[in-house]
C-alpha positions in Angstrom: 33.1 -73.8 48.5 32.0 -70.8 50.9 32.4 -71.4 54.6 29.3 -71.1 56.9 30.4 -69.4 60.0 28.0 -70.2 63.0 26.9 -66.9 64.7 26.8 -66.4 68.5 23.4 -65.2 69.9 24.8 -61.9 71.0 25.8 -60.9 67.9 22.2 -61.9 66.3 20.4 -59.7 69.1 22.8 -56.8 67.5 21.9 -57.1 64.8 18.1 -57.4 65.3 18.2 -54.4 67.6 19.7 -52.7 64.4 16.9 -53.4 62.0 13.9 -52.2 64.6 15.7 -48.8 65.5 15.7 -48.4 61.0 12.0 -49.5 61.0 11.2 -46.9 63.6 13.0 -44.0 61.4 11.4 -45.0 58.3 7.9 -45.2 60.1 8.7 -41.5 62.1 9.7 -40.3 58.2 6.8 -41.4 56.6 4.1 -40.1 59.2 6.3 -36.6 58.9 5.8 -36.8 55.0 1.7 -37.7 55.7 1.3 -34.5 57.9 2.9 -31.8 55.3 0.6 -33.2 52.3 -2.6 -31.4 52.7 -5.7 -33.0 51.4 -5.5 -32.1 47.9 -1.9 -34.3 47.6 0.1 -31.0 47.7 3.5 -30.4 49.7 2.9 -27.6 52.0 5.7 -25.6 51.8 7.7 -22.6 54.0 5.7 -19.3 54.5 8.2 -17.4 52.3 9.0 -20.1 49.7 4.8 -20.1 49.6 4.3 -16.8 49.3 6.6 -16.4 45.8 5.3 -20.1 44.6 1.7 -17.7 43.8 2.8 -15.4 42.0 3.7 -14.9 38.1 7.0 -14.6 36.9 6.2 -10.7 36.4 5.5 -10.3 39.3 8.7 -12.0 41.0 10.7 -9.6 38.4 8.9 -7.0 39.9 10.1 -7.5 43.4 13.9 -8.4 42.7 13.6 -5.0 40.2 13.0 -3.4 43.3 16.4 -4.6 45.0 18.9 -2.2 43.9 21.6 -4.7 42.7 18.5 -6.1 40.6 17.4 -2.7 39.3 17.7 -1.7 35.2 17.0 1.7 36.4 17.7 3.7 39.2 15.6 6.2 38.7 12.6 4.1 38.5 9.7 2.5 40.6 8.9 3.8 43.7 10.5 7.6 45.2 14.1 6.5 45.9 14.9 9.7 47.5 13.6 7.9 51.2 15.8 4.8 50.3 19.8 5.9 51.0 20.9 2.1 49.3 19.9 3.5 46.0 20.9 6.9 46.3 24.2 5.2 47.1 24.3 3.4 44.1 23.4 6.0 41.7 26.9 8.2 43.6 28.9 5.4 42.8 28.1 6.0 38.9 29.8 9.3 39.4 33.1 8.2 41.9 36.2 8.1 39.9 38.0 9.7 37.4 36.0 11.2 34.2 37.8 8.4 32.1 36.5 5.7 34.5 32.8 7.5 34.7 32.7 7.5 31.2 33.7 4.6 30.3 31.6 3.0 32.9 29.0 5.0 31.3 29.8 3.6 27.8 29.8 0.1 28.5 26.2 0.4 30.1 25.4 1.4 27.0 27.1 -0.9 25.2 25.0 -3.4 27.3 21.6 -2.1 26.7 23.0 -2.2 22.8 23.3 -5.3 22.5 19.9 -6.4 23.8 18.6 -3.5 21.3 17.6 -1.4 23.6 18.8 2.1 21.6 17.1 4.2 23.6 18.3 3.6 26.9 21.9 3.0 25.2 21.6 6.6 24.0 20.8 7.4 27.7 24.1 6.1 28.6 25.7 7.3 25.7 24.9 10.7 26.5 25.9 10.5 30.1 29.1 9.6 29.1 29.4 12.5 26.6 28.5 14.5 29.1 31.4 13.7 31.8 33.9 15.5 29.3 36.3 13.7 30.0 38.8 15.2 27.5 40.2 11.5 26.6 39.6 11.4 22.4 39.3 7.8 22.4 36.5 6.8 24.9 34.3 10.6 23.5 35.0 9.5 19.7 34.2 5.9 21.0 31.0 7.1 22.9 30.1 9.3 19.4 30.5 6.8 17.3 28.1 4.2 19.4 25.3 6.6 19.6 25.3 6.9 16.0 24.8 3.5 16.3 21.7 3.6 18.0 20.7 6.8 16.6 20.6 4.9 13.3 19.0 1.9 14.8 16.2 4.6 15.5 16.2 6.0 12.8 17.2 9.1 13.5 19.1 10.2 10.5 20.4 13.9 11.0 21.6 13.1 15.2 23.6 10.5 13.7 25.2 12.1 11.0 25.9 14.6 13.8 27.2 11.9 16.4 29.2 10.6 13.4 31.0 13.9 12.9 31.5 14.6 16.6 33.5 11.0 16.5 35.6 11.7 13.2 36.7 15.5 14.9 38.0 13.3 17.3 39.6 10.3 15.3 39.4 11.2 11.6 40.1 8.2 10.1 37.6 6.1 11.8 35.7 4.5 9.0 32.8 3.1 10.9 31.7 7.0 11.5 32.2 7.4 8.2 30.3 4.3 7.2 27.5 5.1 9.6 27.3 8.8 8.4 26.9 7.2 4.8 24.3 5.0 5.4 22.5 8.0 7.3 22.6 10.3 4.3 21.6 7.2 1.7 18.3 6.9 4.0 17.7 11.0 3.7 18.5 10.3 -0.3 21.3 12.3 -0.2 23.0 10.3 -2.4 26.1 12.5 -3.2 26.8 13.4 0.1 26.8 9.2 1.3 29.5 8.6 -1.9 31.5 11.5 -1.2 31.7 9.6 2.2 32.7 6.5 1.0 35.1 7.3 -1.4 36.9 8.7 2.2 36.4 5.6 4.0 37.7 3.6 1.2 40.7 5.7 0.7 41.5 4.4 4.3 40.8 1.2 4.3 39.8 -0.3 0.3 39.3 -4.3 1.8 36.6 -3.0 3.8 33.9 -5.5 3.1 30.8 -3.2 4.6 32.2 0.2 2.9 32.6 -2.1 -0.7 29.0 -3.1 -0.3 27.4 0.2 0.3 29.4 2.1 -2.6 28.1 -0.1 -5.0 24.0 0.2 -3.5 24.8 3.7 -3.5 26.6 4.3 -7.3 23.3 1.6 -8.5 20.9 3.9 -6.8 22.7 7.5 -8.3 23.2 5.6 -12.0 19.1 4.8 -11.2 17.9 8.2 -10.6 20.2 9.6 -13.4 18.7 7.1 -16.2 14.9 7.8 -14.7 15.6 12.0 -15.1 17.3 11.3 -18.8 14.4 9.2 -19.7 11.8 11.8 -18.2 13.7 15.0 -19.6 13.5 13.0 -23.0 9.8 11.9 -23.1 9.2 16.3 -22.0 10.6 16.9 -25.1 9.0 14.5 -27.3 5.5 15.4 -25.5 6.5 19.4 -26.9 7.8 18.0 -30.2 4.5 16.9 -30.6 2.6 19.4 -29.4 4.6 21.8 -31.5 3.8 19.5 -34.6 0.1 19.5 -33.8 -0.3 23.2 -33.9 1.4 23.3 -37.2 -0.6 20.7 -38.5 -4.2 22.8 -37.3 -2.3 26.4 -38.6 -1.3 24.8 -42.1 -5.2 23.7 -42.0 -6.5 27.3 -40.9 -8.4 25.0 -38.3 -9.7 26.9 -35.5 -9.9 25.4 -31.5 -12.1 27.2 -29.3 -12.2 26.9 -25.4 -15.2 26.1 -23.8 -16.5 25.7 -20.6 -16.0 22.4 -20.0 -12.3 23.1 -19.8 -10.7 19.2 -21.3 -9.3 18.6 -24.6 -9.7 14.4 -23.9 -12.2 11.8 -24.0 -10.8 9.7 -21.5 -7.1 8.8 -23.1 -8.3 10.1 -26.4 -7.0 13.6 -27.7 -6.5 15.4 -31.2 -2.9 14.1 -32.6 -1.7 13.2 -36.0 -1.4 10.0 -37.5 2.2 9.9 -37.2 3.0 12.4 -34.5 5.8 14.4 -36.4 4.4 14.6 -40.1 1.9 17.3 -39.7 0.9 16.0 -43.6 -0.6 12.5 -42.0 -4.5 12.4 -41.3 -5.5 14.2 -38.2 -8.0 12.1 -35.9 -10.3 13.7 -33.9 -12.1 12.7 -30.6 -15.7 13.1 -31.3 -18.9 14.1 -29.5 -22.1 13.1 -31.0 -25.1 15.4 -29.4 -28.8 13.8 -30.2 -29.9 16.7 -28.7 -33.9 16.1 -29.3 -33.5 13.7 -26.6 -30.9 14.5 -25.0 -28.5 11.9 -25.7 -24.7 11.5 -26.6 -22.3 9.3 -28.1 -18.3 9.5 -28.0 -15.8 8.3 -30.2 -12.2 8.2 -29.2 -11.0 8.5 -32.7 -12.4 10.1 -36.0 -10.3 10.8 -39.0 -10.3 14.0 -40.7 -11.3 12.3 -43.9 -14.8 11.2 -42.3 -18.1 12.4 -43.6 -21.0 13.0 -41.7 -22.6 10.3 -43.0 -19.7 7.7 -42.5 -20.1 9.0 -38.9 -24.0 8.4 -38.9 -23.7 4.8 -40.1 -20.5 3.9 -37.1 -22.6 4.7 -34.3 -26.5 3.7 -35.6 -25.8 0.5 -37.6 -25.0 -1.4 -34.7 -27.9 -0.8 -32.8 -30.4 -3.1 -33.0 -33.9 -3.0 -34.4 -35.3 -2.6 -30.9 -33.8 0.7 -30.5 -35.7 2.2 -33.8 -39.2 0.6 -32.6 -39.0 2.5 -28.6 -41.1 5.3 -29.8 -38.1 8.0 -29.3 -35.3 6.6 -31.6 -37.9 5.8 -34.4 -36.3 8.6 -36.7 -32.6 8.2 -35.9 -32.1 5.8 -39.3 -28.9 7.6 -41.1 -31.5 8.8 -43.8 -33.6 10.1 -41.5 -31.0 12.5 -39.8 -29.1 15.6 -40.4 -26.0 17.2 -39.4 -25.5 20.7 -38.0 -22.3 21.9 -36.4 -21.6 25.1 -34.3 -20.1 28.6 -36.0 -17.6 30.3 -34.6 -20.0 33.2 -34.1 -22.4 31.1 -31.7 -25.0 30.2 -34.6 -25.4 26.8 -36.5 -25.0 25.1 -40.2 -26.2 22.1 -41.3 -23.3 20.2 -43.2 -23.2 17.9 -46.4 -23.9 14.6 -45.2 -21.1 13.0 -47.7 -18.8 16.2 -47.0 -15.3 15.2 -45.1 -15.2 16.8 -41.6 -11.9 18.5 -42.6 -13.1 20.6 -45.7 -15.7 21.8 -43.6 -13.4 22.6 -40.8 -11.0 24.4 -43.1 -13.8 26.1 -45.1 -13.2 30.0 -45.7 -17.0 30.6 -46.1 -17.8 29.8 -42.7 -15.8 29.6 -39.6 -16.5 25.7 -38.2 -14.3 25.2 -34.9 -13.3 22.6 -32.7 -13.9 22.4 -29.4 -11.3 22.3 -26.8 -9.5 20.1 -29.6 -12.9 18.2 -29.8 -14.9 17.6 -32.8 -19.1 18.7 -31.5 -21.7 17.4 -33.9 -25.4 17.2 -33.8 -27.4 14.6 -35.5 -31.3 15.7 -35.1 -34.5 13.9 -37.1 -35.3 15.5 -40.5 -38.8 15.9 -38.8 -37.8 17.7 -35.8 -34.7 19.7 -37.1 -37.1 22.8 -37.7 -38.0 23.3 -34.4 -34.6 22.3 -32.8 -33.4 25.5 -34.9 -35.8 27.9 -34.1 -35.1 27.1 -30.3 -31.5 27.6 -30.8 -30.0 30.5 -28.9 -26.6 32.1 -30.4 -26.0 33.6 -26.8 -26.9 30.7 -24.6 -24.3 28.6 -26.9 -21.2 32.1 -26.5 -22.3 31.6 -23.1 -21.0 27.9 -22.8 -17.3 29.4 -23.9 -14.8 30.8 -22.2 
């Protein structure tokens, strides 16, 4: 059981005098508290620590930027000729030996590298260069990083420059040589990047980054090689067949004419052979249809040699419907209702055989019938108007459309 001590009465007015003196802090504390909130509930606070508490965190950068020890850049921001602490610092970049101010120089760089900023790491880079001082290691080291960047950049020929620099100075450093590869692959120059890497790998063969790009660049050179075989093959098959279609039209005595219209297509369609390379298959023919009464055309992409004029009538009028014989201009363009003329070669016109193939005509030796720019031209006019459309025909208006 706990004893119970009885306490003497100066001890309780200790203790008593004590507690008031706490209440009186606490109270003094609190009322202190009370007169820095303003009326809004916020803590006033110290005229400089208020000052930064307004503005952004730009604009705090800002200001320590403009401390020296704080400053990216000592060239930058406000003239810094009327502030000596700056100029001072910008001196110490320079004290030393050129080793030291180079390599000071190159691990700037290196800084502003890894926080991808190449082209203030190229600044540094090149401030080190420029020190010269005559130590291979640090210039190949300060080479090789600005092909880095240069790289990074984009900037294909400085770093396949930078890259050489580098391997005058160490040889048989195969990251120049890998950078200098991957710089001529971008510029295409595919030769120049494997005769690169076959270097590199002769110095060092486990190197995974050198293994990867030979292989993109052999791909990429056994690429271009099968695209140029397989368009050097499909040149010669286009003048194999060209070759074979001007047989085929001598062997027929067919004659082509240019005109002024200056194609030999109809869209995709153009004068070939059956089978390309037997100049003894049909030929097939685009077509042109002139309804020149009205003004009018049809085209056909493909007409066999062995078509008749009639044959040719019936494809493009039986499909037509009734409506189109009963609009008061078509009313005569029934197949038995029409004729056929074609162009001489001498500028004039003769009406064919209906039931005549297109290719006796065209090889006839009684009159000259030519194509076209390689394009069969036929005219299909009403029996009722052909005897006009004739007499209007003009031999030199029609030499006049050739070249």
């Amino acid at each position: 059981m706990a004893k119970i001590e009885e306490i003497d009465e100066a001890t309780v007015d200790a203790l008593v005098d004590q507690w008031e003196k706490t209440q009186i802090k606490e109270k003094e504390k609190k009322k202190e508290k009370e007169s820095n909130t303003s009326n809004n509930g916020d803590i006033e606070l110290p005229p400089q620590i208020a000052e930064v508490s307004s503005k952004s965190t730009e604009e705090i950068m800002a200001e320590l930027n403009k401390l020296p020890f704080f400053m990216n850049d000592l060239n930058e921001g406000e003239d810094t000729e009327d502030r000596p602490e700056i100029e001072a610092l910008k001196s110490l970049a320079y004290e030393g030996e050129p080793d030291e101010i180079a390599e000071n120089f190159k691990n700037q760089g290196n800084d502003r590298y890894k926080s991808k900023n190449y082209k203030d790491a190229v600044e540094f880079y090149t401030k080190g260069i420029n020190v010269c001082c005559n130590v291979k290691h640090i210039e190949a080291a300060l080479y090789l990083n600005r092909a880095a960047c240069n790289l990074e950049l984009k900037n294909y020929r400085r770093c396949i420059n930078d890259a050489k620099e580098c391997l005058i100075r160490q040889p048989k450093n195969v990251k120049a040589l890998f950078r200098a590869a991957k710089a001529y692959f971008a510029i295409e120059h595919y030769d120049e990047a494997k005769e690169v890497l076959q270097f590199a790998y002769s110095i060092d063969d486990k190197n995974i980054a050198v293994n990867s790009l030979i292989k993109t660049v052999n791909a990429k050179i056994e690429y271009i090689k099968e695209k140029e075989e397989k368009k050097r093959l499909k040149e010669e098959e286009r003048i194999r067949v060209e070759e074979d279609l001007e047989k085929a039209i001598q062997v027929r005595n067919i004659v082509s004419i240019k005109s002024s219209y200056g194609t030999d297509s109809i869209g995709d369609a153009k004068l070939h052979l059956e089978d390309v390379h037997d100049i003894e298959t049909q030929l097939i023919m685009p077509t042109i249809i002139i309804y020149p009464t009205v003004d009018e055309f049809d085209v056909v992409s493909e007409v066999s040699e062995l078509t008749t004029a009639n044959e040719l009538m019936e494809l493009v009028m039986n499909d037509r419907n009734e409506d189109y014989f009963r609009d008061g201009k078509h009313d005569n363009f029934k197949p038995k209702k029409l004729e056929a003329y074609m162009e001489t070669e001498d500028g004039g016109l003769v009406k064919i055989p209906k039931k005549v193939t297109f290719n006796s005509l065209l090889m006839s030796k009684d009159v000259s019938i030519p194509l076209f720019d390689n394009i069969l031209r036929v005219y299909f006019v009403p029996k009722v108007d052909s005897a006009e459309w004739i007499a209007n025909w003009k031999r030199e208006d029609a030499l006049a459309k050739r070249e």
